[in-house]
Phi, psi and omega in degrees: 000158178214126185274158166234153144270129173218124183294089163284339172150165230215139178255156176226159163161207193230172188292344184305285191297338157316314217276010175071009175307209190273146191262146193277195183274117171158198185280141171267158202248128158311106149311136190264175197234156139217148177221132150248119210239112187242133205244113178290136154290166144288143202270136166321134156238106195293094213302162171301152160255142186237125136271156175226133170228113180280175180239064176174122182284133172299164357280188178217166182227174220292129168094009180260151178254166222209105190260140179236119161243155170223144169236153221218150140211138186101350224246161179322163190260001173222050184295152185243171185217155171245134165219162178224165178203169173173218177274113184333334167236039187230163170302149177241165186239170145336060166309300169243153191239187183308125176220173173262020151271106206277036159213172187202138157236127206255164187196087196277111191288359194237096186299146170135163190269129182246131201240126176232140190258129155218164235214130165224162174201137177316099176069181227256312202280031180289133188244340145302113180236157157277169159176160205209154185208120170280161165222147192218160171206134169258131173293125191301154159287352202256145173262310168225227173271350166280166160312172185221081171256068336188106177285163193242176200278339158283118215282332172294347215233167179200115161298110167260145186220122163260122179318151177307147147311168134274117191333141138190180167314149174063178186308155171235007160060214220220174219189105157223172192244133194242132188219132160200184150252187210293088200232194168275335176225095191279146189235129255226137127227162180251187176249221165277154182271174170215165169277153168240121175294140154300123165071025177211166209264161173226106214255119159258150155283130198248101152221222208045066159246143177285148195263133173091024197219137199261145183224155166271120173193142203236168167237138159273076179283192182295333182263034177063350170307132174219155179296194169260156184281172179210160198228119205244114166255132163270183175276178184257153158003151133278124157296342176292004183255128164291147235171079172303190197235144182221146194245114170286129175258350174203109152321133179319148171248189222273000199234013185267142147324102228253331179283024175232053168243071163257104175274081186319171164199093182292150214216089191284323161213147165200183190266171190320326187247043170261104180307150207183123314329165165189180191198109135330139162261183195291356157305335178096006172276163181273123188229004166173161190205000000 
């Protein structure tokens, strides 16, 4: 709280005129008063220092995971934090929403400049928020006119980043990347399509792949332009992980689909360090976790 003090006025005179002796000669003085008059202020509220540090200084590239911690002083006594993200000079959304966890980690699929926001308020029913914005910027992997493939923290999984179109007029359509292993006669799957930006890389997550296995792989476009292939080896299994064993009780027969062989596997009991989901192909080998 912060107090005024305020001096309405001071008696003056001598102990005689006080005590109602004879007063001396002249003009008489109007008596004086004193009052201390104390006035409540409005109470302060001291704004937070909110810091965001990612833990890798820009720029950084695409498809890198990217931990943003925020640190709050001065700030609420239970904070909870939100964060958002999006273009720099674009809307930004919701990534993660209020939690009591002051960091978040991101794996920005896009080259181009970015803004991350984080929101924080005393407790989940707290209606006073704060809020503080970093600008960060990520780098395409690609250099040049070739493909780009990148292994990921899963020995299974494989980042592909497709070289930029060329800017111009009209549609540029749509872009996916064909996977196979490396044989004389490759029997091709694909992922998803994404659209392709002008003058900018177009990146997939690569899985359902076998460990330990050399692969092909090309990107496609919607007009039938297709690259020259590159060649992908995954890892191996981790051994910190227990990895069950699944026994095929009936082999695909001659009339099964063979492009539909991915099996999910929700795990109902497994030991503490076991992936759980993971997906088999109908042979029963681990083609992702």
């Amino acid at each position: 709280m912060w107090f005024q003090s305020v001096l309405k006025s001071l008696e003056f005179g001598t102990p005689r005129t006080r005590a109602g002796r004879a007063r001396p000669v002249g003009p008489r003085k109007r008596p004086g008063t004193c009052k201390l008059l104390l006035e409540l202020l409005e109470n302060r509220t001291v704004p937070s220092t909110i810091s965001l540090v990612p833990s890798e200084a820009a720029p950084q590239l695409v498809g890198e995971r990217i931990t943003w911690t925020a640190t709050v002083t001065d700030g609420p006594a239970a904070p909870v934090f939100q964060f958002s993200d999006g273009p720099a000079h674009g809307p930004l959304h919701v990534v993660r929403d209020f939690s009591t966890n002051n960091t978040f980690t991101w794996a920005p699929m896009q080259e181009g400049n970015y803004k991350i926001m984080v929101t924080i308020k005393d407790g989940f029913a707290g209606t006073n928020a704060e809020s503080a914005d970093v600008s960060d910027v990520v780098n395409s992997r690609v250099t040049g006119a070739d493909a780009v493939i990148t292994p990921t923290l899963n020995p299974l999984v494989a980042l592909y980043s497709v070289p930029p179109t060329q800017p111009g007029p009209g549609p540029h359509g749509t872009v996916h990347v064909e996977f196979s292993v490396a044989a004389d006669q490759p029997s091709w799957r694909s992922t998803n399509a994404l659209p392709s930006m002008p003058g900018k890389s177009t990146n997939f997550f690569v899985a359902g792949m076998l460990p330990n296995t050399t692969y092909e792989m090309r990107d496609v476009f919607s007009d039938g332009a297709t690259s020259p292939t590159s060649l992908f080896t995954t890892g191996s299994l981790p051994t910190t992980l227990s990895f069950p064993t699944f026994t095929v009780q009936q082999p695909p027969g001659p009339g099964s689909d063979a492009e539909q062989d991915m099996i999910f596997h929700q795990l109902t009991r497994s030991a503490s360090n076991g992936p759980n989901p993971l997906a088999t192909d109908l042979q029963g080998r681990v083609v992702w976790y």
